[in-house]
C-alpha positions as CSV (number, residue, x, y, z in Angstrom):
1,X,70.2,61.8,-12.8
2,X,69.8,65.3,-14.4
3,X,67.2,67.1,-14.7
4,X,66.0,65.7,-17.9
5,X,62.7,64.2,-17.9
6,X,62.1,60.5,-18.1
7,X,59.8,58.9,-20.6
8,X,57.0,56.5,-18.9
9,X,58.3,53.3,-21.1
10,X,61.8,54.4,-19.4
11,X,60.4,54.6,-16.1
12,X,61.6,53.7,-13.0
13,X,58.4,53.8,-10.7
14,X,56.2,52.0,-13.0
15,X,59.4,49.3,-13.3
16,X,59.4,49.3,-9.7
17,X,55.3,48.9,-10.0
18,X,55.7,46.2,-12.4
19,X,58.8,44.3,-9.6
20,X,56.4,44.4,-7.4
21,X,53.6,43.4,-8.4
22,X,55.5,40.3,-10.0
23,X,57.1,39.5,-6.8
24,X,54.5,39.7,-4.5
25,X,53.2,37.2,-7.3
26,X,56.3,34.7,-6.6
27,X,55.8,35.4,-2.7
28,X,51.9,34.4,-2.8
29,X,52.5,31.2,-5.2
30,X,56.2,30.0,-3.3
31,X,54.4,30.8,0.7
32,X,50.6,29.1,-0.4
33,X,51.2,26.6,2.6
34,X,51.1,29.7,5.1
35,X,47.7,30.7,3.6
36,X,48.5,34.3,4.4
37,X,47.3,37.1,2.2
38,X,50.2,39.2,1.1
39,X,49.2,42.0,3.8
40,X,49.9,39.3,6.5
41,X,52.9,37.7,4.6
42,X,53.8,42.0,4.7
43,X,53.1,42.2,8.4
44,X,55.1,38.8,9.7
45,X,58.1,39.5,7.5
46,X,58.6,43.3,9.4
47,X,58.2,41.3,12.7
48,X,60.6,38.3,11.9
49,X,63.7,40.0,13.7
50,X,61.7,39.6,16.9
51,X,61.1,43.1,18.2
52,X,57.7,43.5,18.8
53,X,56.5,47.0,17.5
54,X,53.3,49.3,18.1
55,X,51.2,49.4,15.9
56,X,52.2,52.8,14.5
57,X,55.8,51.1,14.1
58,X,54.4,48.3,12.1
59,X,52.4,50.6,10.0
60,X,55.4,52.6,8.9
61,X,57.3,49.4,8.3
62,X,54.7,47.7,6.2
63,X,53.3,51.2,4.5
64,X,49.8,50.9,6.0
65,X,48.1,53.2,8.1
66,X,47.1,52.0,11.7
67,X,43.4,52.2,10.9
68,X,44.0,49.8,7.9
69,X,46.5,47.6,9.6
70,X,44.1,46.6,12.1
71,X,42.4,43.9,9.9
72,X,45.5,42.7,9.1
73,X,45.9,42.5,13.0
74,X,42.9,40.9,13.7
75,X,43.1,37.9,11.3
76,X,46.9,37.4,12.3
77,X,45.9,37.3,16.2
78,X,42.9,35.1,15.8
79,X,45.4,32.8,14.1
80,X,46.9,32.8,16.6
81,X,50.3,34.1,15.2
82,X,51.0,38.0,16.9
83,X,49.7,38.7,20.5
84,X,48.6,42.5,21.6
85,X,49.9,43.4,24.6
86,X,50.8,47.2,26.0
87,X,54.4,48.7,26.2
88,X,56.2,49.1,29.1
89,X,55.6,52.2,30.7
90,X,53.0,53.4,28.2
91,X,49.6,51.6,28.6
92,X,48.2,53.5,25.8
93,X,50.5,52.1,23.4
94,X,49.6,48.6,21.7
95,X,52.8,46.4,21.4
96,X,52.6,43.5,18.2
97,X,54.7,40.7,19.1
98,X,55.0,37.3,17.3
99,X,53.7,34.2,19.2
100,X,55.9,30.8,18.3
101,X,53.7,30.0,15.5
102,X,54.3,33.9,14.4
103,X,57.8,32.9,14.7
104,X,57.6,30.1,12.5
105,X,55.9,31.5,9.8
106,X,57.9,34.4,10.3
107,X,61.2,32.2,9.4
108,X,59.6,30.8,6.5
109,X,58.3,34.1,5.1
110,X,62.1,35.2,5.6
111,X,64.0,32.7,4.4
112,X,61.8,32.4,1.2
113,X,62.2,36.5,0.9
114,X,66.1,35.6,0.7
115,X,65.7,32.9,-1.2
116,X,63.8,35.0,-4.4
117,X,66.0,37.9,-3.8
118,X,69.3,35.5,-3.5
119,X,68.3,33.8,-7.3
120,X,67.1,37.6,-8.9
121,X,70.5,39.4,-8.0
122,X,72.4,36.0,-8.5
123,X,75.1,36.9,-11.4
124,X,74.0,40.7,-11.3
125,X,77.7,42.6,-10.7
126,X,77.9,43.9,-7.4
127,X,77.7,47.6,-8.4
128,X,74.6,47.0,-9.8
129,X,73.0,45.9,-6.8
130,X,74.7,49.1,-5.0
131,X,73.1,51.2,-7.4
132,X,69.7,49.3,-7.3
133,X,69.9,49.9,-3.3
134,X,70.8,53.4,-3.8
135,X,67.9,54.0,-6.4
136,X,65.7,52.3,-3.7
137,X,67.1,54.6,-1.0
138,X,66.6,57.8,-3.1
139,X,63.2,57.0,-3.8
140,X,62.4,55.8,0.2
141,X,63.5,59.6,0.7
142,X,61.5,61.5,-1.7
143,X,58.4,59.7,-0.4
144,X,59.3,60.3,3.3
C-alpha cells in the first residue's frame, strides 16, 4: 500500500480488532464444554503440536508476558492439563508440557480452530486468503 493514509472506517487494525473479538466470541460459545477462559483456550492451542515450551516460548506464542501468563499456568496445571517440569540441561528454565487431558483438550481446541477458519475462508478465492496471510504477516513484522 502507498503511503497514503488510511481512514479509521477503512481500517485494517480496528477490522482485525473487530475479527477478533468476534472470533474469540465463536471460540468461547463453540469450546463451552472445555470451560476454559479464552487465555487457556490461547495457551492449549500454542501447545497442541506437542512440543512443550518455556514459559518465555509460550508467552511469545500466546502474546502474554511471563509474569501474566503465570495465572494462566496455574489454573491450567491445577486442572490438571500442562505439567512444569525443567529443560534439559538448564534447570533454571521452566518447560510447559501438555498432560493427556492437555492433549485432549488440546485436539478439541484445534480441530474446532480449523473448523471456524475452514467455514470463514470457505468459497473465499485462494488469492484472497494469500493476501489475507500476507497482510497478517506484514503486520506480525511491524509489531516484532
Amino acid at each position: 500500500m502507498k503511503s497514503e493514509s488510511v481512514s479509521l472506517n477503512r481500517s485494517a487494525l480496528l477490522a482485525l480488532q473487530r475479527a477478533t473479538h468476534a472470533t474469540l466470541h465463536l471460540i468461547s460459545t463453540e469450546l463451552v464444554d472445555l470451560d476454559l477462559t479464552a487465555s487457556e483456550i490461547n495457551a492449549l492451542a500454542n501447545l497442541a503440536d506437542g512440543h512443550g515450551r518455556t514459559v518465555s516460548q509460550l508467552g511469545a506464542a500466546v502474546g502474554a508476558r511471563p509474569t501474566t501468563l503465570t495465572s494462566v499456568l496455574d489454573r491450567l496445571e491445577r486442572r490438571g492439563h500442562i505439567t512444569r517440569g525443567t529443560r534439559a540441561g538448564d534447570r533454571r528454565s521452566v518447560l510447559i508440557e501438555l498432560t493427556d487431558s492437555g492433549r485432549a483438550a488440546a485436539a478439541v481446541i484445534a480441530q474446532t480452530l480449523t473448523d471456524i477458519e475452514n467455514r470463514a475462508l470457505e468459497g473465499l478465492p485462494a488469492e484472497a486468503v494469500a493476501g489475507f496471510y500476507a497482510v497478517l504477516d506484514a503486520l506480525i513484522k511491524e509489531g516484532s
